[in-house]
N, C-alpha and C positions, 0 to 999 in steps of 0.2 A: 448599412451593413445588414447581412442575414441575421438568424438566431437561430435556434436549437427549433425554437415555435414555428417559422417560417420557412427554413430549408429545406428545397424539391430532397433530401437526400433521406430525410425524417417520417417515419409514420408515425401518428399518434394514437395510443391505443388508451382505453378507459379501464383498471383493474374491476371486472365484474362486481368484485364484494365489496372491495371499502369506497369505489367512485373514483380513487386517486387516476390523474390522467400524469402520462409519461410517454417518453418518447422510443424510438426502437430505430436505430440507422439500418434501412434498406437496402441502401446503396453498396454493392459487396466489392470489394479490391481483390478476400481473401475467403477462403471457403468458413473460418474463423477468425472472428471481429470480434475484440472483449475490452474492458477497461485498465486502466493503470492498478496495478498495487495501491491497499486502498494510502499507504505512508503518502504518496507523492502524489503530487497535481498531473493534473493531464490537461489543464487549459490554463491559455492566457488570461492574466489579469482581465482584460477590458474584452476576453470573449471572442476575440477572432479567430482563433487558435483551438483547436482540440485535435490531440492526438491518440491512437488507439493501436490494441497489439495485435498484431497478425499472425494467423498460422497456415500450413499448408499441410493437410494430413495426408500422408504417414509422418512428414519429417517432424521433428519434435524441437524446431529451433525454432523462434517468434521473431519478427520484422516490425517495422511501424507505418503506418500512414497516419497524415494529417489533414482535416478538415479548416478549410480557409473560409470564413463566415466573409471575409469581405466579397470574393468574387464568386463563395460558394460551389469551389470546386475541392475537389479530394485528391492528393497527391500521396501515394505508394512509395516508398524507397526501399526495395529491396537490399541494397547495402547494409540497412537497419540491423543485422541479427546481435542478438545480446543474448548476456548468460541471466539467464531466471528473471526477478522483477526488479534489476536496477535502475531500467529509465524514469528523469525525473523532466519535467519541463522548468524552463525559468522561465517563472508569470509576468516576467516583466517586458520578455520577448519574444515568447513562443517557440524559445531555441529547444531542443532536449538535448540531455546527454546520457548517456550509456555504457556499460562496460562491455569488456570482452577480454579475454584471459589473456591479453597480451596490453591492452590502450586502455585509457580514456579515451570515447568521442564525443564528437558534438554535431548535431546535423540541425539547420537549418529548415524553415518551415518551405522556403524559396525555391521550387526544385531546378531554377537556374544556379544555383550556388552551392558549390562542392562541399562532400563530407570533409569535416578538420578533424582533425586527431589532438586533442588537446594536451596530452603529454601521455607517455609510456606508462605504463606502472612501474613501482620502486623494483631494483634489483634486490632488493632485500626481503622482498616476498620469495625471490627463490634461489636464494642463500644454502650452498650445500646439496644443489640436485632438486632442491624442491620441483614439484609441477604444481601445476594453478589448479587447483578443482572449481574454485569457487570465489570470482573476484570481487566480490562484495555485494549486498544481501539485495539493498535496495539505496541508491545516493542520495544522500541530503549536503548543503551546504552552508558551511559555518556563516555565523551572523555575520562575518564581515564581507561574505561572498567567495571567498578566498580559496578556501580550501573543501575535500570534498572529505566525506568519514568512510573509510574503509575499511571493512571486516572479510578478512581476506583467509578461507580453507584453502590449505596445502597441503600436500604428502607430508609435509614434515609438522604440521600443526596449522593453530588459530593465531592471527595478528591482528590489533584495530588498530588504529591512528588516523592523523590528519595527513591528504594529502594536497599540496599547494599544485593547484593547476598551472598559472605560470611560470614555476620552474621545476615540476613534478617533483621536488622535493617531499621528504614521506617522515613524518614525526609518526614513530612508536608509541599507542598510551598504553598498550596493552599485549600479553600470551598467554590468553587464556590456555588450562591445562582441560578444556573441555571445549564444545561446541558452543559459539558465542554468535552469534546474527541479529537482522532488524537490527542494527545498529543506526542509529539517528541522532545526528545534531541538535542540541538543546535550540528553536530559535530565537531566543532572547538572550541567554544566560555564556558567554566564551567557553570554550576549554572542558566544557559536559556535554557527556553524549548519552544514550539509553540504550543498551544492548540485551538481549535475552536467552539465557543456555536453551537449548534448544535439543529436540531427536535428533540423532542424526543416520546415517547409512548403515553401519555397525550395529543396530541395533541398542546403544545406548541411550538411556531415557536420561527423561530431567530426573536433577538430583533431589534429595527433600534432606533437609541437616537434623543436627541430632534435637534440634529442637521446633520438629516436627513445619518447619519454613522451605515450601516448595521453592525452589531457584531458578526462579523463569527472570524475574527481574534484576535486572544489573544496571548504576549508571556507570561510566566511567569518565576521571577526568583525565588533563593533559601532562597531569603531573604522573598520573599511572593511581591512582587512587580509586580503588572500588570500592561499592557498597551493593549487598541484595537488598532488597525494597520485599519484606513479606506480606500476600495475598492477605487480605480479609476471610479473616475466621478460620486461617490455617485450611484456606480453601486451595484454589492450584488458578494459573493464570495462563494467559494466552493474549496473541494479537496486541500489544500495547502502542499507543501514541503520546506525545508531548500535545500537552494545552497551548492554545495560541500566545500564551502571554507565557510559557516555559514555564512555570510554578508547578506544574501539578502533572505526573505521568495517570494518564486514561490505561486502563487494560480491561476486558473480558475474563468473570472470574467463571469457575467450574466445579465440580463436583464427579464423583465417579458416580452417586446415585442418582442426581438430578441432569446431570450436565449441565451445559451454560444457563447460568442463574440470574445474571446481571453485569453491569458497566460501573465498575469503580473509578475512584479518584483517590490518590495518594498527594499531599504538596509538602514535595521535597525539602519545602523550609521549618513547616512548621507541623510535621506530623499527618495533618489532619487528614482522617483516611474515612472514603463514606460511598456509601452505595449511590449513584445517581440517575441510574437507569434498570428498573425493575424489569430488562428486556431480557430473554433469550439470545444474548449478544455473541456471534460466533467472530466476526467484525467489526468495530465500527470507529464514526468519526466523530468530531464535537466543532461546532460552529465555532466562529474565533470567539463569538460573547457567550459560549457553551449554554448557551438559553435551548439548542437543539443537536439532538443525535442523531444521526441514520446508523443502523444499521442490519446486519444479516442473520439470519435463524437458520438449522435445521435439525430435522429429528432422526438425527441418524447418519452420521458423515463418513463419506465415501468420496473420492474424485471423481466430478461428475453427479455429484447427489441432487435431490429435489432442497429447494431453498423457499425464502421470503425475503425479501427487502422492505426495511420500514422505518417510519423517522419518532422518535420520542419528541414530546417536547415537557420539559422538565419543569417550566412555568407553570403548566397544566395538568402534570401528571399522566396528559389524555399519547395514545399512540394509532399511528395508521398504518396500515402494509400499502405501499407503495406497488408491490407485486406480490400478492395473496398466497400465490401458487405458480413456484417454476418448477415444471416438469424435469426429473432427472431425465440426464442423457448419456447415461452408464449404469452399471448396475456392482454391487458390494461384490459379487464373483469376478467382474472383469470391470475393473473399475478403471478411469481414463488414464491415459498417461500425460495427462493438459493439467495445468493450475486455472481452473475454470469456477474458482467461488466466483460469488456474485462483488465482494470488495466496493461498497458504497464509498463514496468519499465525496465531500463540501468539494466546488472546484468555483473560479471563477468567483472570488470573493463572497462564498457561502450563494452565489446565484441558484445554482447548478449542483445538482445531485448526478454523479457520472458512477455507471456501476455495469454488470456483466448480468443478460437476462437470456433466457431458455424457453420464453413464452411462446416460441416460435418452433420449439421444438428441436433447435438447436442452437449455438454460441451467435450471438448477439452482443453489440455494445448499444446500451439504453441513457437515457437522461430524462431526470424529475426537472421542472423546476421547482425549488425549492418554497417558493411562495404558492402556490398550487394545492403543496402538502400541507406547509404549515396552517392553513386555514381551516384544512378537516382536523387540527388537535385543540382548538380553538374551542 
């Protein structure tokens, strides 16, 4: 079988400053080639499988292709289009699924094998005239594989719950009286999800309570039970993920005067709440033995801005940039209308570092290998 190191589809480039070598796919399907959202996987467990988002500019809707490491070809499927960053792959087949304001689908890596439609979405999402704005943020599925978590904007408001693929059956946990997204599957823990109030189009910001507790973080469970989780030092949060083992929500905290300051850790059971990455963290992800971070920087955000990509490693204290300097490819007056961070994320059982690079001067989908990096924090 191919690899990410060995694929005619691959160039390898060396970052000038730190030495870090990483990969850049050449091989174009689409005028825009970029990475998964960094919540969800974009490769197969065992590495055959990567898939990536496609764009065709002006139109402002995203597609997928997949790269097949075994026979090393790259397959397109225009059918692909989904609403924002819902697609997830299951690492255990290479399958993705996806939303769209009407389905669940599912497409296969095989492009002899037709797109399935996995079940409708609930009728209860448009209950009273509603319309669908926004089928849910990005999919994750419950531990038992079962069911998929959906945070679904409609004209008539916010809903989350569990929905059963099998018989699209839709359990309610949640209506919110605000803007709620990033909702995600605890993956260890049943019945808890992590969701975060969020900006939204109206021009409403996150809230802060009277006791000065920014309200980016929310779990919820199946019984309908919420709780906010307050930032470190009554700071402000962003970007959060679940630990591999579900004990402990990861987020990027902030500042109005420094900006992103670092990578916390909250664990839901027992409190304990602690700074673990002294990084400029605008993104990022944590190894399943959280021994390593990647993630994204920049000094001044804008769609389309100049970035960094870089991995901590927490044993060491020591950090690398994986990509020193990506060129922006928009500017704060006319800034993109693309979700073009960079979104580093662990893929392929922490192998593989998969993320969005600009060192080309335009959108790019790149890959570290992960042991490459870890040796420069060493």
């Amino acid at each position: 079988m191919y690899t990410v190191e060995t694929s005619k589809h691959f160039v390898k480039r060396i970052d000038p400053k730190s030495g870090a070598p990483f990969y850049v796919l050449a091989t174009h399907v689409a005028p825009v080639q970029q990475g998964f959202y960094f919540v969800n996987p974009s490769m197969s467990k065992d590495g055959r499988y990567l898939w990536f988002w496609c764009i065709f500019p002006p139109a402002t809707y995203r597609t997928m292709a997949v790269i097949d490491f075994l026979t090393d070809e790259i397959y397109y499927f225009p059918e692909t289009e989904f609403e924002d960053a819902t697609p997830m792959v299951d690492e255990e087949t290479g399958e993705v699924y996806y939303a769209t304001k009407a389905a669940i689908y599912k497409r296969m890596p095989n492009p002899a094998l037709p797109l399935e439609r996995v079940c409708k979405l609930p009728d209860i999402l448009f209950e009273n005239g509603a319309k669908m704005m926004y089928p849910a943020c990005h999919l994750t599925r419950s531990t038992d594989k079962k069911d998929l978590f959906i945070d679904s904007i409609t004209t008539k408001g916010y809903i989350t719950g569990a929905l059963t693929m099998s018989t699209g059956e839709f359990k309610v946990w949640s209506r919110p009286d605000y803007n709620r997204n990033h909702g995600q599957f605890n993956p260890v823990y049943p019945g808890l999800a992590l969701t975060a109030e969020d900006f939204d189009d109206d021009g409403n910001i996150i809230r802060t309570d009277e006791n000065g507790v920014f309200m980016r973080l929310w779990t919820v469970t199946d019984k309908g039970e919420e709780k906010v989780w307050a930032p470190m030092n009554l700071e402000k949060a962003t970007h959060e993920w679940w630990s591999a083992d579900g004990t402990r929500i990861y987020y990027c905290k902030y500042n109005d005067t420094e900006g992103n300051n670092g990578i916390c850790t909250i664990n839901i059971f027992t409190g304990e709440h602690k700074l673990v990455a002294p990084v400029r963290g605008w993104h990022g992800f944590s190894s399943r033995d959280d021994k390593w971070i990647c993630f994204d920087e920049n000094d001044g955000f804008f769609r389309g801005c100049a970035s960094r990509v870089g991995l901590y490693n927490t044993e060491t204290g020591k950090k690398v940039y994986i990509v020193s300097d990506q060129p922006a490819v928009a500017s704060r007056e006319e800034p993109s209308v693309y979700h073009l961070d960079p979104h580093p994320r662990f893929n392929c059982e922490d192998k593989y570092i998969v993320f969005t690079t600009s060192v080309y001067g335009k959108i790019d989908l790149a890959v570290a290998k992960t042991d490459d990096i870890i040796a420069l924090t060493e």
